[in-house]
C-alpha positions as CSV (number, residue, x, y, z in Angstrom):
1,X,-14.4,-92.0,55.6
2,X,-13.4,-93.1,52.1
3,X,-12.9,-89.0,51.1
4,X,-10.8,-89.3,54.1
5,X,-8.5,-92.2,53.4
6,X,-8.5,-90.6,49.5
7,X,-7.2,-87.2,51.0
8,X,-4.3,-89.1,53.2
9,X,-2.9,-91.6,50.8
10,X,-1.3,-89.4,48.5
11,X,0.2,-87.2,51.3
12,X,1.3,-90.3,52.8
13,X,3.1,-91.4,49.7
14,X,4.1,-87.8,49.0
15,X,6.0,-87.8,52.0
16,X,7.6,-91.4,51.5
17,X,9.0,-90.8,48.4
18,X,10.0,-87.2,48.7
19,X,13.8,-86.4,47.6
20,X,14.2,-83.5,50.6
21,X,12.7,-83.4,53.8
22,X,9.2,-81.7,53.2
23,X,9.8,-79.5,56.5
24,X,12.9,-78.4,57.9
25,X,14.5,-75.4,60.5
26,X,14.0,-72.6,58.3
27,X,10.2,-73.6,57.1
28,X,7.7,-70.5,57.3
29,X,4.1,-71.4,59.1
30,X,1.2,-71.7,56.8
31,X,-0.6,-67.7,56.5
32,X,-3.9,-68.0,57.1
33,X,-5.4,-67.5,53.7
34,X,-3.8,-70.6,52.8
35,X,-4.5,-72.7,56.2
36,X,-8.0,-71.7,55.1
37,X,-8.2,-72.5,51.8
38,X,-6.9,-76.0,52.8
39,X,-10.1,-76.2,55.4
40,X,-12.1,-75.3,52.7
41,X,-10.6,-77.6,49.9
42,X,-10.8,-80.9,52.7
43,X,-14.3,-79.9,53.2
44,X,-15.5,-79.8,49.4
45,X,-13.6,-83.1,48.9
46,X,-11.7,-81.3,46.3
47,X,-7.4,-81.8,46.5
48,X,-7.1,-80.3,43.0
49,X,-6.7,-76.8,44.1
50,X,-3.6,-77.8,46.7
51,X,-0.2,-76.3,45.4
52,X,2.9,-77.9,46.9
53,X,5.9,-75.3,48.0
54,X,9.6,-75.9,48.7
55,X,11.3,-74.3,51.3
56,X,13.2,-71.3,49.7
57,X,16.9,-72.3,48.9
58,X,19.1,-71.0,51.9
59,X,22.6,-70.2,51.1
60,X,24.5,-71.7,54.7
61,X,27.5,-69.3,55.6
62,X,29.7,-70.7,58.2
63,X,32.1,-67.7,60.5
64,X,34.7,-69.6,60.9
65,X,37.9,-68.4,60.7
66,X,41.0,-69.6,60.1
67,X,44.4,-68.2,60.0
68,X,46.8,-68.2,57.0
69,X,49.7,-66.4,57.6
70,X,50.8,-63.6,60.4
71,X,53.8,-61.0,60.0
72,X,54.6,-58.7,63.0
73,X,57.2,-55.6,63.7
74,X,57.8,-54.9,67.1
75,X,60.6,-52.7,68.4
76,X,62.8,-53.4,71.8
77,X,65.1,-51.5,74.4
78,X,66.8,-53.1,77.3
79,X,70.1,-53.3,79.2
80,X,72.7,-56.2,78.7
81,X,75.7,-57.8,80.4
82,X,78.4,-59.6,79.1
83,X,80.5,-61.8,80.8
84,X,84.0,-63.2,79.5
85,X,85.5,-65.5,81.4
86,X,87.9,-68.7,81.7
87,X,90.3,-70.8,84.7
88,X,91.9,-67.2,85.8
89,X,88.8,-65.2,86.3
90,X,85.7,-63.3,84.5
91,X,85.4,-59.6,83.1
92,X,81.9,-58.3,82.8
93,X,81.1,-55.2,80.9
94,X,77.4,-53.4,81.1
95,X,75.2,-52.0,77.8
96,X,71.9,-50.9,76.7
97,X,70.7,-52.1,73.3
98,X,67.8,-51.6,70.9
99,X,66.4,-53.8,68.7
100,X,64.2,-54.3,65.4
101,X,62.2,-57.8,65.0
102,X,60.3,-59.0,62.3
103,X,58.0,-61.8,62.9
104,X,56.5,-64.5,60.3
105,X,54.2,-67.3,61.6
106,X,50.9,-69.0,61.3
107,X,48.2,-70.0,64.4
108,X,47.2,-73.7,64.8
109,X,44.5,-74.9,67.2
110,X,46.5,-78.4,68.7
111,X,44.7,-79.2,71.8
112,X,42.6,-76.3,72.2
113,X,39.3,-76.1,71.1
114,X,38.4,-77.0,67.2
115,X,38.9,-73.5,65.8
116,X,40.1,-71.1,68.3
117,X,43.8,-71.5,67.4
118,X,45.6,-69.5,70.1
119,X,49.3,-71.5,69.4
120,X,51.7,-69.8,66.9
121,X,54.5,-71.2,65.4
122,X,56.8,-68.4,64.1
123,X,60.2,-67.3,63.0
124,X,61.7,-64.3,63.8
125,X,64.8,-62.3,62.2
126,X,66.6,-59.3,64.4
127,X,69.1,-56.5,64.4
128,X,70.2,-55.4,67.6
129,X,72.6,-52.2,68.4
130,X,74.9,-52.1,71.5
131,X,75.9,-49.1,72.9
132,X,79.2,-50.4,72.6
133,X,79.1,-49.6,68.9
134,X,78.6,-53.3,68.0
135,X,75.9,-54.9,66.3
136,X,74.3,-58.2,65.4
137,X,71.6,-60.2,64.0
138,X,69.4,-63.0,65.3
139,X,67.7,-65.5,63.6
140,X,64.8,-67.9,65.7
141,X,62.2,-70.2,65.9
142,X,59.7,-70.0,68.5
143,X,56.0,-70.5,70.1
144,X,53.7,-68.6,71.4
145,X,50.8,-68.9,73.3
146,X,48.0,-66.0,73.0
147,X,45.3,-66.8,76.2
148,X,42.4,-65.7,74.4
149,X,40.8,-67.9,76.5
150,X,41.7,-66.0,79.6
151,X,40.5,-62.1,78.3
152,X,41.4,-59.9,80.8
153,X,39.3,-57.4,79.4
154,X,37.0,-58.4,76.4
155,X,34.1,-56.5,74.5
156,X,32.4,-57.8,71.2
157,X,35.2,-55.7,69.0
158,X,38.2,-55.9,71.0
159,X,40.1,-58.5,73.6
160,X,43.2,-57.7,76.1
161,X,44.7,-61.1,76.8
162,X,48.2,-62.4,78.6
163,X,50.7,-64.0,76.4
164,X,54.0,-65.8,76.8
165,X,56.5,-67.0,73.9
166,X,59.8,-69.2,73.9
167,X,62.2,-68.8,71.4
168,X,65.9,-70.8,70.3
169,X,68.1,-69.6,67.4
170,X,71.8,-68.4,66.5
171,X,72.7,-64.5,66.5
172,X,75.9,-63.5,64.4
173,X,78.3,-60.7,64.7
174,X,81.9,-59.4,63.8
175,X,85.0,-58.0,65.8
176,X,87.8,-57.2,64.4
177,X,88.4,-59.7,61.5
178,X,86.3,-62.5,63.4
179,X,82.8,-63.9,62.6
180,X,81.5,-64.9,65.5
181,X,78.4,-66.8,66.4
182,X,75.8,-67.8,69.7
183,X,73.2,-69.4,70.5
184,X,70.5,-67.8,71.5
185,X,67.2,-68.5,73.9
186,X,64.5,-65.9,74.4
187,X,61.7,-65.9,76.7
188,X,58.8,-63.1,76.5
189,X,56.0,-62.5,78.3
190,X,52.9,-59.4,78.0
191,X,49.8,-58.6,77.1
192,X,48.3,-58.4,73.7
193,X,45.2,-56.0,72.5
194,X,43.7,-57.8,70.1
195,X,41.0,-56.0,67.8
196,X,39.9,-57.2,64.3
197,X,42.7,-59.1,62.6
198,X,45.7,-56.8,64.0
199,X,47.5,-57.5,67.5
200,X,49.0,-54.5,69.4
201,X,51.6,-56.1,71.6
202,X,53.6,-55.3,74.7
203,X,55.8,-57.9,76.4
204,X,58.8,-58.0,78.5
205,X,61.6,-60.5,77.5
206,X,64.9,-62.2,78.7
207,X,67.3,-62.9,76.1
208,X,70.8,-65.2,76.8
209,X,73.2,-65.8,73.9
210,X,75.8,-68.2,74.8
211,X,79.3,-66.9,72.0
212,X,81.8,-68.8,70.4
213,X,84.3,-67.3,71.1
214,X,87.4,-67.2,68.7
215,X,89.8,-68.1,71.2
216,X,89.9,-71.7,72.9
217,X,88.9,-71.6,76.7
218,X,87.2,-68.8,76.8
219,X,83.9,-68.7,77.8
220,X,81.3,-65.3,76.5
221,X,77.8,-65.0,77.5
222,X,75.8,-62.3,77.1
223,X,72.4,-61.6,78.8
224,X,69.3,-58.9,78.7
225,X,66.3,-58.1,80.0
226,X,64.3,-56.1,77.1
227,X,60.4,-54.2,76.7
228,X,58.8,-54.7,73.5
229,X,56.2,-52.9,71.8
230,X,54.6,-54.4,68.0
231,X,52.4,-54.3,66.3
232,X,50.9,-58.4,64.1
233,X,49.0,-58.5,61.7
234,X,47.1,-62.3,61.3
235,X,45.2,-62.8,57.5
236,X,42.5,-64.4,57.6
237,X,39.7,-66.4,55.5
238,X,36.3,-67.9,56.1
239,X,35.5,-71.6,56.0
């Protein structure tokens, strides 16, 4: 009894005063050669022969993402319809258009879940060419949701996913010796293939600029209906 009570006093103290927990997730079971030399060391009453080990140091790693920046291109071609009006009446004239856009923006998580960060805050700066021979450029913030939660195909290197963006800004052009300027609201919807840290995007948008015109009373909208295809890249670093 008293070898007993000598054996389990130190290990009780041990274990009291340790700095570290003396076991912990990523402790290895005893081999055998040492469970049976501590058999044999308990049953010669001899504690001089036990050797102590740590748990090997374990670098944690964490793959947690988060987003620092993304930067898009995407390319558009639609049809547009301008309408000039006032008290007398209203003159509407028909066009197709193209576009360039280039996107700057960052993800943020909000009320999603911690991490996942589907919401983008962006802005976005455009040249658009009428058929008309007129152009103009568009400046705009906007918001975007990508439904990562909601794949509509997903496999562990790749994720198709709906998306939908709403966008306000001003677009500026010239005629003649004016400067003219709009305001401008976007909507866009599509579907985003998503693999690795680049987004392949095609979306459908409708676009209304609302002009001031140079004249007093006269009223000059413009709307569009466009398709998009781009391509985002979002950079990344680990937590």
């Amino acid at each position: 009894m008293l070898k007993k009570l000598i054996f389990i006093i130190p290990l009780l103290l041990l274990n009291i005063n340790a700095a570290d927990n003396v076991w912990s997730e990523e402790t290895e079971a005893l081999s055998k050669e040492k469970s049976d030399k501590i058999i044999r060391a308990y049953k010669d009453g001899d504690q001089s022969t036990f050797t102590f080990e740590d748990d090997p140091k374990v670098k944690i790693t964490s793959d947690v993402e988060a987003n620092i920046l993304v930067v898009g291109l995407s390319l558009g071609f639609g049809s547009s319809e301008e309408e000039v009006s006032n008290q007398s009446g209203a003159y509407t004239t028909s066009y197709t258009h193209s576009n360039v856009k280039l996107t700057l923006g960052k993800d943020f998580t909000f009320w999603h879940e911690e991490y996942t960060q589907p919401t983008r805050i962006y802005m976005t700066y455009a040249y658009t060419g009428l058929s008309t021979d007129v152009d103009f450029t568009t400046f705009t913030v906007g918001i975007k949701e990508n439904m990562r939660y909601w794949p509509l195909y997903e496999t562990k290197t790749y994720s198709i996913y709906p998306t939908v963006s709403y966008e306000l800004g001003n677009s500026s052009l010239t005629r003649g010796s004016n400067d003219i300027s709009g305001f401008t609201m976007e909507v866009n919807g599509g579907v985003v293939y998503q693999r690795g840290d680049f987004e392949y995007v095609v979306n459908l948008a409708y676009n209304q600029i609302a002009w001031e015109h140079p004249i007093d009373g006269i009223k000059d909208e413009t709307q569009s209906f466009q398709f998009n295809v781009g391509v985002n890249y979002r950079w990344m670093y680990d937590e």
